[in-house]
C-alpha positions in Angstrom: 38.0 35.4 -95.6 40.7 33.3 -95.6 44.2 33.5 -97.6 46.5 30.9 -98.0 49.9 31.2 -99.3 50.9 28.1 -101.3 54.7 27.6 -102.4 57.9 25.9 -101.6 60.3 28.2 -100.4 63.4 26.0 -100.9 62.3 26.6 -105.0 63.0 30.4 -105.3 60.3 31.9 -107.0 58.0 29.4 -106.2 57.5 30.6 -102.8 56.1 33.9 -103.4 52.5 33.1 -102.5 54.4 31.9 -98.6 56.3 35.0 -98.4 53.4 36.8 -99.5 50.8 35.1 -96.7 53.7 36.1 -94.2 54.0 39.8 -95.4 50.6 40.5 -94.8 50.1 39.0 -91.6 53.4 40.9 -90.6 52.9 44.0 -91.6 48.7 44.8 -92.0 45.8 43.8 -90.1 42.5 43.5 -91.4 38.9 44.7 -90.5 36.9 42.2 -90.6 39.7 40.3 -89.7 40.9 37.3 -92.1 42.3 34.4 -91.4 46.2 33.8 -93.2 47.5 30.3 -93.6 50.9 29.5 -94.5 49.8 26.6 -97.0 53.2 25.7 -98.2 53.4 22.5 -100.1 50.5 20.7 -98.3 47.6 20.8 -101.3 44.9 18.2 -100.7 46.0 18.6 -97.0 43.9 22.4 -97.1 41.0 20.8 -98.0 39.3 21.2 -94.6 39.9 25.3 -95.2 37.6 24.9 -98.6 35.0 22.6 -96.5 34.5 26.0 -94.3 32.9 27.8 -96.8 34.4 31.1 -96.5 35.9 33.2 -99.1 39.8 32.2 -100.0 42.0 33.7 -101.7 45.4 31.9 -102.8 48.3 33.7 -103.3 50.8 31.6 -105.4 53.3 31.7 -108.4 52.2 30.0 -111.1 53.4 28.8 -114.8 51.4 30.5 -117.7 53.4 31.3 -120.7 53.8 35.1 -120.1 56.3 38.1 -118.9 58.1 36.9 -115.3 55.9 39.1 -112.7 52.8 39.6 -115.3 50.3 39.4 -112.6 46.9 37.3 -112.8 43.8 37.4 -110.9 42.0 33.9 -111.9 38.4 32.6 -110.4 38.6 29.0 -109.1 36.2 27.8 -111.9 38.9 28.7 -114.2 41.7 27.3 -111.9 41.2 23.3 -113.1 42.0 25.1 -117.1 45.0 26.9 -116.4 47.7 23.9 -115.7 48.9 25.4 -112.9 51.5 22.7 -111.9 54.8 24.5 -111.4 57.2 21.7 -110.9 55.2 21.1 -107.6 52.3 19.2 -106.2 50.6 22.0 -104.3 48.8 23.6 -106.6 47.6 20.1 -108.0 46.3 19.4 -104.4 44.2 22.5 -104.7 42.4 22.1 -107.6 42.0 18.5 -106.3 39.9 19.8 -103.2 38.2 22.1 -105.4 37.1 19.2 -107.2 36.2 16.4 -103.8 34.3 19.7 -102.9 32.2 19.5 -105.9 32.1 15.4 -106.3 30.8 15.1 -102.4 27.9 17.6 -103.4 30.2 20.6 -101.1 29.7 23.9 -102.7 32.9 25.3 -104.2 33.0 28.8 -101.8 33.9 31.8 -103.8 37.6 31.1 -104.2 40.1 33.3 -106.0 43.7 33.3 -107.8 46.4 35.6 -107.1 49.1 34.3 -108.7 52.5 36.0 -110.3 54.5 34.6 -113.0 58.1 33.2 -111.8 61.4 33.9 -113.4 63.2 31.2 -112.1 62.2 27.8 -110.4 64.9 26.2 -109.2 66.7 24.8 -105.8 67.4 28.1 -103.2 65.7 29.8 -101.0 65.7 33.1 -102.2 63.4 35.4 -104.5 64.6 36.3 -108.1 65.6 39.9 -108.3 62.1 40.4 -110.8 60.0 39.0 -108.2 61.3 40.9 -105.6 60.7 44.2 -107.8 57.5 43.0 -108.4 56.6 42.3 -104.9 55.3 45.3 -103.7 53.0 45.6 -106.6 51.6 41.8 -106.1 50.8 42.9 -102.2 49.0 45.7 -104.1 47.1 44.0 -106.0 46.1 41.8 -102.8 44.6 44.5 -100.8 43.2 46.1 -103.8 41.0 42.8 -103.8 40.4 42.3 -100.3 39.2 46.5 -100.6 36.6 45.6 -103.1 35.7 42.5 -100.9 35.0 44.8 -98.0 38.3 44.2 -96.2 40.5 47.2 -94.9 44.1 46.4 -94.2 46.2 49.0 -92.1 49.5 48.7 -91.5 51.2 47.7 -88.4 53.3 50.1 -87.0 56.6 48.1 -87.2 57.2 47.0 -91.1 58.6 43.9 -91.6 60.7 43.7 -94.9 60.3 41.2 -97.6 63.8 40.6 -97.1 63.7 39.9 -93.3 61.3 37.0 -94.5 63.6 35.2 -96.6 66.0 35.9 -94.6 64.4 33.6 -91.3 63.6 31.1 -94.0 67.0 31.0 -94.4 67.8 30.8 -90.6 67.8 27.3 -89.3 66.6 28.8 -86.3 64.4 31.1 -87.5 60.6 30.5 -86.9 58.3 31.3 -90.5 54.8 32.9 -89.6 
């Protein structure tokens, strides 16, 4: 399996599927193990992740006309109906290699949604106080899917806080895993 975070980090809210990618891989590892991307803004450029064939699972905010933090669990079939352009290009450039997949005669692999509602899209890098009450609940929901998929996460024995993660996005110096 492989799980790619999808976002822009310098959006607020937007970057909860990045943060989320580098939560997990921070704090859990996983039996079989599974391969986390930090997908960022690069779209169409994750093509080559689809072309593999394994399971994916992308972890993303996305605009549907519902609560901030309603949670949503949608099937890549459905992905292409759901308009899931939140002021960015990434999540275009996903259900674009969805689609070359099926256009060069690729078979789409079993791909899924995790995506959270933002409350607020805009220029910082930060996480709205709903998101970040939310968060624990969206990384819930994760490894509830990755259990039914056969996947055990444990956690690491030193926890990484979601803040700590923003917090090296916001260090110049900082590296983001």
């Amino acid at each position: 399996m492989t799980i790619i975070g999808i976002g822009n980090i310098l959006q607020k809210d937007d970057g909860l599927g990045v943060y989320a990618a580098s939560y997990l891989s921070q704090n859990f590892t996983f039996d079989p193990a599974v391969n986390i991307v930090n997908g960022g803004v690069q779209g169409i450029n994750l093509f080559n992740y689809f072309l593999e064939g394994d399971p994916i699972l992308i972890l993303d905010a996305i605009e549907l006309e519902d609560d901030p933090a309603s949670i949503y669990a949608i099937p890549a079939q459905e992905l292409a109906g759901y308009g899931l352009n939140s002021g960015g290009a990434h999540e275009i450039g996903v259900i674009q290699a969805l689609d070359m997949l099926e256009l060069q005669g690729y078979e789409i692999p079993e791909t899924m949604l995790i995506g959270i509602i933002p409350q607020h899209v805009t220029f910082e890098i930060a996480l709205s106080k709903t998101i970040k009450d939310a968060f624990e609940g969206y990384i819930s929901v994760v490894l509830q899917y990755l259990k039914k998929k056969g996947i055990e996460a444990a956690p690491t024995s030193s926890k990484v806080s979601l803040q700590e993660i923003i917090d090296r996005a916001n260090d110049p110096s900082g590296v983001m895993t």
